[in-house]
VEXBA-704403 format. One line per field, with one value per residue (C-alpha): residue in three letters; x, y, z. Coordinates in steps of 0.001 Angstrom, whole numbers. Each point is the difference from the previous one (the first is absolute). Layout:
residuo = [ALA, ...] .
px = [X, ...] .
py = [Y, ...] .
pz = [Z, ...] .
END
This chain:
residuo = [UNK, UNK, UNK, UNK, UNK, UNK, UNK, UNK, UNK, UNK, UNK, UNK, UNK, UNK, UNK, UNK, UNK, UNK, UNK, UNK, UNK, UNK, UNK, UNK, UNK, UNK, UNK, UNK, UNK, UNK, UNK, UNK, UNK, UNK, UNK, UNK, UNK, UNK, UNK, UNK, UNK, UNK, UNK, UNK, UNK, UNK, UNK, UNK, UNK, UNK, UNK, UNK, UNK, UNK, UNK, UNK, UNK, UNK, UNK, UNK, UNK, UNK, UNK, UNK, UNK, UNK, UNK, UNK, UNK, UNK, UNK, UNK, UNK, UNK, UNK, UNK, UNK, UNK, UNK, UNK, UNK, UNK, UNK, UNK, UNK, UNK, UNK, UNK, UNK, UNK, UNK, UNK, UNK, UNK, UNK, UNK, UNK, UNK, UNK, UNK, UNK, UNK, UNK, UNK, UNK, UNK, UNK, UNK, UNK, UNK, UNK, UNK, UNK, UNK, UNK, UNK, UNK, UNK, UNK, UNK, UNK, UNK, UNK, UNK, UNK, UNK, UNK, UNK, UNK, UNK, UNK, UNK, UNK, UNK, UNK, UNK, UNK, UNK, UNK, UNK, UNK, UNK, UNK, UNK, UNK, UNK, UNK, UNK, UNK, UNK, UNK, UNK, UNK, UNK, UNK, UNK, UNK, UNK, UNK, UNK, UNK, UNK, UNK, UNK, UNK, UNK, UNK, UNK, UNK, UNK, UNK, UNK, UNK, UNK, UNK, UNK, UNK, UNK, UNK, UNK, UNK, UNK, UNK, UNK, UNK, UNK, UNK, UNK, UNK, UNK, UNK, UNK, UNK, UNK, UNK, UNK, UNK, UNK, UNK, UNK, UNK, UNK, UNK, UNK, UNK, UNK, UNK, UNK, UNK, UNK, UNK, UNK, UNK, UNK, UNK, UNK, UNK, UNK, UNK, UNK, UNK, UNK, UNK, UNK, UNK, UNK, UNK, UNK, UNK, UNK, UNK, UNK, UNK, UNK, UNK, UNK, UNK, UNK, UNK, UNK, UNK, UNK, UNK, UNK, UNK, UNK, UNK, UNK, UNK, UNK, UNK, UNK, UNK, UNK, UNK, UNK, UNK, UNK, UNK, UNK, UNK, UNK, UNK, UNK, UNK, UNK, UNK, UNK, UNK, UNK, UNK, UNK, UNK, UNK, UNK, UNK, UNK, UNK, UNK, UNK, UNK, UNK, UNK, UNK, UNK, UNK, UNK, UNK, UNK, UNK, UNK, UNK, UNK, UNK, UNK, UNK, UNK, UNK, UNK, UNK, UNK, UNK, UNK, UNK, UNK, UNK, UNK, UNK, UNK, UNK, UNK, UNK, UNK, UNK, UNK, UNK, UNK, UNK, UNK, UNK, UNK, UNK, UNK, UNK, UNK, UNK, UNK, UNK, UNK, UNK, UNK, UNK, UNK, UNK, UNK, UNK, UNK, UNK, UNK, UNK, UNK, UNK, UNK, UNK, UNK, UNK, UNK, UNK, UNK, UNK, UNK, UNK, UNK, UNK, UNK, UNK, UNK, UNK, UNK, UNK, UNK, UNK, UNK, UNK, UNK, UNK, UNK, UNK, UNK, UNK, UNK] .
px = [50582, 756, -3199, 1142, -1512, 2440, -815, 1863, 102, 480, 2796, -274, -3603, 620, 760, -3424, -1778, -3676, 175, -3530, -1055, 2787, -275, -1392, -1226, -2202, -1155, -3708, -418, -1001, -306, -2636, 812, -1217, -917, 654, -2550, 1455, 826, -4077, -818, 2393, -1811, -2911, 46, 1436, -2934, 2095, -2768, 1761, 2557, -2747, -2375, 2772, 231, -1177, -912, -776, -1453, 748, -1742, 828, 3034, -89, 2835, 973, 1288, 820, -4026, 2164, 252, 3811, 139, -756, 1953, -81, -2825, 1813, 3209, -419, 1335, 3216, 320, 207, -2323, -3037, -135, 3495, -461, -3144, 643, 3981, 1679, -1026, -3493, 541, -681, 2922, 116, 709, 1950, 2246, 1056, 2349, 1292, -725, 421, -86, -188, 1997, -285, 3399, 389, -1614, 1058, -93, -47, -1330, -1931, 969, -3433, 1476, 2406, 1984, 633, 1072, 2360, 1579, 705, 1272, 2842, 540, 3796, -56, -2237, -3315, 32, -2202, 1992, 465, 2531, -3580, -195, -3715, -1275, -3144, -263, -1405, 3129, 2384, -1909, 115, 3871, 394, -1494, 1865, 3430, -693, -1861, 3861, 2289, 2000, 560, -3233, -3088, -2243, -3290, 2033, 403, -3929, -1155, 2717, -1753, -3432, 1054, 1081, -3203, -2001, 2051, -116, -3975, -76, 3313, 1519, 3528, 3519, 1658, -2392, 1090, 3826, -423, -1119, 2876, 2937, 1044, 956, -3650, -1486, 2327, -1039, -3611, 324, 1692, -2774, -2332, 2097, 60, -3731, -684, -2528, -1973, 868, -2846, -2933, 1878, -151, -3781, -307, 977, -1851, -2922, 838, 902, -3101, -2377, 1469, 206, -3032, -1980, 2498, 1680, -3098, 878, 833, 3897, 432, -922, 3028, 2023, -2639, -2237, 2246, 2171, -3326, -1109, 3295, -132, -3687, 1558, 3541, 1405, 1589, 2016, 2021, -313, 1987, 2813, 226, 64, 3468, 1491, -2300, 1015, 3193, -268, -2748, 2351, 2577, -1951, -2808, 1298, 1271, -3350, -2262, 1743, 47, -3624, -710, 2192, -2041, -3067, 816, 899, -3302, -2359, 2032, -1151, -2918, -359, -2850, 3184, -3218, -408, 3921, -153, -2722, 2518, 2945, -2309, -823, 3450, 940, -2849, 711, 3625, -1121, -2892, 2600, 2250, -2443, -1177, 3176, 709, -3550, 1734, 3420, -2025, -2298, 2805, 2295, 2833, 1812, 279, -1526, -839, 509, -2830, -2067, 1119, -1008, -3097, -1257, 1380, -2293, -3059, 418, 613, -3595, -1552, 865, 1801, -2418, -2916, 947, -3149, -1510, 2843, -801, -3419, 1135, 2623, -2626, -2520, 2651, 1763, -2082, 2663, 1610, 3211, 1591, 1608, 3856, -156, -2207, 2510, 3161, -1625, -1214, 3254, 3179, -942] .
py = [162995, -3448, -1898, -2735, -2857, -3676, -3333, -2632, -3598, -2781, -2184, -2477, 1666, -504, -3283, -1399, -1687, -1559, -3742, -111, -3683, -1622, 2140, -2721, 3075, 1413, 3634, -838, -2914, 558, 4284, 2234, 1936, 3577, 1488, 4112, 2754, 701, -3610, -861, 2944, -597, -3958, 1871, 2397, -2590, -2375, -2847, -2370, -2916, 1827, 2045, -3102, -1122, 3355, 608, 3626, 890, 3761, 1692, 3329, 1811, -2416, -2740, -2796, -2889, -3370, -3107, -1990, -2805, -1595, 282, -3506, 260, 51, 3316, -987, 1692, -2952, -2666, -3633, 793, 2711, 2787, 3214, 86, 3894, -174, -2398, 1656, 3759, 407, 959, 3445, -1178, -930, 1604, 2210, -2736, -2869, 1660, 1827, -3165, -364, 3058, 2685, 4094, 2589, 3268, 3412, 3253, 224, -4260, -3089, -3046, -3551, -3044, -3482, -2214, -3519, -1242, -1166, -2912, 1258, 3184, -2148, -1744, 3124, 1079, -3184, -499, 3451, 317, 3691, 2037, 618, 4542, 2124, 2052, 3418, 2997, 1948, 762, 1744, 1747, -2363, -1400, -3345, -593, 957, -2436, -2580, 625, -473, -3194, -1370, 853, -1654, -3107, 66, -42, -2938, -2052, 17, -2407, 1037, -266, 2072, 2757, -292, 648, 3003, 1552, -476, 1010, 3269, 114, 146, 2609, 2309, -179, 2068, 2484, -236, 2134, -568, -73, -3159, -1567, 451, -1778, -3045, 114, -206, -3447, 424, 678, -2484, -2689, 1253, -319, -3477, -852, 1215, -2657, -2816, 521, -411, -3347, -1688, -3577, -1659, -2375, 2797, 1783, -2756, -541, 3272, 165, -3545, 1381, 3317, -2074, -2242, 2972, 1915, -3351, -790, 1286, -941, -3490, -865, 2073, -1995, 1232, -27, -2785, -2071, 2566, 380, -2892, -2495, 2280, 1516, -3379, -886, 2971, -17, -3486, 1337, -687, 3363, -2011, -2048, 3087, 2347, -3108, 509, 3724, 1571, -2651, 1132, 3466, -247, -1837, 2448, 2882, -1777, -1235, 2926, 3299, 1424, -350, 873, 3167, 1319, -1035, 2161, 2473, 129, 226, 3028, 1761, -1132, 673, 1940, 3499, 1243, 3761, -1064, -1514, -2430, -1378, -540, -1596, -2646, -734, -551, -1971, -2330, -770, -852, -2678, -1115, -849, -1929, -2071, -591, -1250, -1262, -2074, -1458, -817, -2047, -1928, -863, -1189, -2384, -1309, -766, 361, 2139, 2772, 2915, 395, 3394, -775, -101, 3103, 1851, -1794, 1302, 2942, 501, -1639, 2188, 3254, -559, -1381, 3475, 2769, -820, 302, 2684, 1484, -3439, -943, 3204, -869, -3338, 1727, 2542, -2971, -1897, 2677, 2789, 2069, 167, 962, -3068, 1225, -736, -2367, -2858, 228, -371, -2589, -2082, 644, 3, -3300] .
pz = [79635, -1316, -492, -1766, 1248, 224, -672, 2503, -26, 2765, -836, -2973, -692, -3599, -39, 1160, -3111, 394, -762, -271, -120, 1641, 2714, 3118, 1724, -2591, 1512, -1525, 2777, 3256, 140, -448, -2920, -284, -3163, -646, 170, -4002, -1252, 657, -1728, -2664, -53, 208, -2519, -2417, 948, 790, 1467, -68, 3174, 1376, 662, 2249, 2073, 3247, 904, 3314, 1281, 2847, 368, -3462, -232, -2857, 690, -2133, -138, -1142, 929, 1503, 3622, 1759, -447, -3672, -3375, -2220, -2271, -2785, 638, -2196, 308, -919, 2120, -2165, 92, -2661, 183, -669, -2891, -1338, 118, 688, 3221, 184, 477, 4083, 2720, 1798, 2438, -2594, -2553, 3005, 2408, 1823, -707, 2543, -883, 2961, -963, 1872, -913, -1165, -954, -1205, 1263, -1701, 2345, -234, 1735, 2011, -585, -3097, -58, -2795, 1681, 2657, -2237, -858, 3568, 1112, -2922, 424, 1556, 768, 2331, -473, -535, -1670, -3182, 1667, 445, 972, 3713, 1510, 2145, 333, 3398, -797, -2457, 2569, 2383, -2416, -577, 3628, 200, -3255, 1714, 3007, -1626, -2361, 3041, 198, 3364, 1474, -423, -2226, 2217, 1938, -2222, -922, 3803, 149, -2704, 926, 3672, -2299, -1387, 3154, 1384, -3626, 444, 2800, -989, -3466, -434, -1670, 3212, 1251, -3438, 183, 3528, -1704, -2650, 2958, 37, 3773, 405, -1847, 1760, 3804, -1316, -928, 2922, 1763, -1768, 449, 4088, -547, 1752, -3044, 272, -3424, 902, 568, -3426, -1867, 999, -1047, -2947, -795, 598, -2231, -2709, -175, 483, -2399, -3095, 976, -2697, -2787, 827, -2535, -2594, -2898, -562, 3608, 1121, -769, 2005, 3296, 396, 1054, 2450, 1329, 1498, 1368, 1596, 1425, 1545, 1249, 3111, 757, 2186, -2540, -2338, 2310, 246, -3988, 202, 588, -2538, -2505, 579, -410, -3824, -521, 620, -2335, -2958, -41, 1630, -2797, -2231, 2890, 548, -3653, -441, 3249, -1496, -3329, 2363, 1837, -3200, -1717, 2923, 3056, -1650, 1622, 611, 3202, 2646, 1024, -3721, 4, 3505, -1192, -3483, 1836, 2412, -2776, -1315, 3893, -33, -3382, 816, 3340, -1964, -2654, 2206, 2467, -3130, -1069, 3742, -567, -3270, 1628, 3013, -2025, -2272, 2751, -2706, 2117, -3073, -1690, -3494, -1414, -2426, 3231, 738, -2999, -574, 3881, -925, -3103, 2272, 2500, -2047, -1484, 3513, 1896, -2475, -2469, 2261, 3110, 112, 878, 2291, 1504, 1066, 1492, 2100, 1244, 845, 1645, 1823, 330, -2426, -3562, 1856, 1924, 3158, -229, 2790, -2078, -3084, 1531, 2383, -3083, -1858, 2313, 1935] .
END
């Protein structure tokens, strides 16, 4: 029996580089940051006072946890002026945390793989996806035998098939989702691989009669509830404030008059990067064993792409330049990425306060995305 265990990378994994302090979306503003059950020790054992004074722990039961002592809205206390780590500067980079010294990249291991992906909370990454030409793929010639990778392979074929919208393609696949959570088998998945299929599916959706005014109120309201706690946060402010009170003053009216022309430049200037970014999401995060963990990551990336574009819809509106800028783009992309993929089990308490469930029922996303 071959053991051998192989190392695969998402496209372009090797080209990332930390810019450190040019980077406008420093990773030490605006997180938590959690600190490793061995890194404290390590700080501990080596008596490093001037990191450990700066440490939260917190105890639950026989459990010791530790972070950053800083509020959300805060700065890393260890980031100086310039931006630049002083643990880094002090001690070397071996001296972080897993968390720190590991972003953005992302390693999932299989019994028979490890794979290498990174993450869109940081705007280089994004970079590198966008000017990207080719297809966003994992390196493999390794099938399995795992369900949750076959799952995931599923949903990455139908999210690459050309000719269809891509919110589309992300309500097929959670509508796949649903139905694997109660029956999961091969057969089910070749089903969702048919083209024909897939097409008669969609068609189904789109002779679903939806109010683009009670959608677009909808999704208003989503958007502010969820920025809410961050339009304040010091790097994100430039990018949510001023879009969060034009849209707690929107006439939905006017708004829905705007809407199908910004689709269609939308579609034009930003499909490509949306769907490789979603693309480098499901790979990262789409590989739950538990089918209801998997459900609630694909969940995210589905409301990430809507705020995203919800949010740029917000800019073009406000501007009344009649355009898109693809910096835009990426920079909601990055927001967004830390607002919800960087903080799912928070965004799953808010979606069991507000509806009763971690699980939206299919009917609310394709309401608030296929208006």
């Amino acid at each position: 029996m071959n053991n051998e265990i192989k190392t695969l990378t998402i496209s372009n994994y090797n080209k990332f580089q930390c810019i450190a302090d040019k980077c406008k979306y420093t990773c030490c503003d605006g997180w938590d940051i959690g600190i490793d059950n061995d890194t404290y020790d390590k700080w501990k054992g080596d008596k490093a006072y001037d990191i450990l004074e700066n440490i939260k722990i917190t105890e639950c039961g026989n459990k010791k946890s530790f972070c950053v002592k800083k509020e959300t809205k805060e700065r890393c206390p260890f980031l100086d002026i310039k931006g630049l780590c002083d643990i880094v500067k002090s001690y070397g980079e071996e001296y972080l945390s897993s968390t720190c010294r590991i972003f953005p990249r992302i390693e999932n291991d299989f019994f028979d793989r490890k794979e290498l992906t990174l993450s869109c909370a940081c705007p280089m990454v994004v970079d590198i996806i966008g000017d990207n030409d080719s297809e966003v793929n994992i390196t493999s010639e390794v099938s399995s035998d795992l369900i949750e990778l076959k799952i995931r392979d599923t949903i990455v074929s139908i999210i690459k098939e050309e000719g269809f919208l891509l919110e589309d393609k992300l309500i097929i696949c959670y509508e796949m989702l649903l139905n694997e959570y109660e029956d999961i088998y091969d057969e089910f998945l070749k089903k969702y691989k048919n083209i024909q299929y897939i097409n008669e599916r969609i068609k189904d959706y789109s002779e679903i009669n939806l109010n683009i005014y009670d959608g677009l109120e909808e999704i208003n309201n989503l958007f502010l509830d969820v920025v809410e706690n961050y339009r304040g946060v010091s790097i994100l402010k430039t990018l949510l404030e001023d879009i969060s009170i034009f849209a707690e003053n929107a006439n939905i009216e006017v708004l829905a008059n705007q809407w199908d022309k910004f689709k269609k430049i939308f579609d034009n200037k930003a499909g490509k990067l949306l769907k490789s970014c979603i693309l480098s999401k499901i790979y990262s995060s789409c590989v739950c064993e538990d089918i209801e963990e998997m459900i609630q990551a694909y969940e995210m990336i589905i409301i990430e792409y809507l705020l995203v574009r919800y949010a740029v819809f917000l800019r073009y509106s406000s501007n009344r330049n009649n355009d898109i800028v693809i910096q835009d783009v990426k920079d909601y992309i990055v927001a967004f990425s830390r607002i919800i993929g960087n903080n799912t089990e928070a965004m799953i308490e808010f979606f069991e306060d507000g509806f009763e469930d971690s699980i939206l029922e299919l009917g609310y996303l394709y309401f608030i995305a296929l208006f």
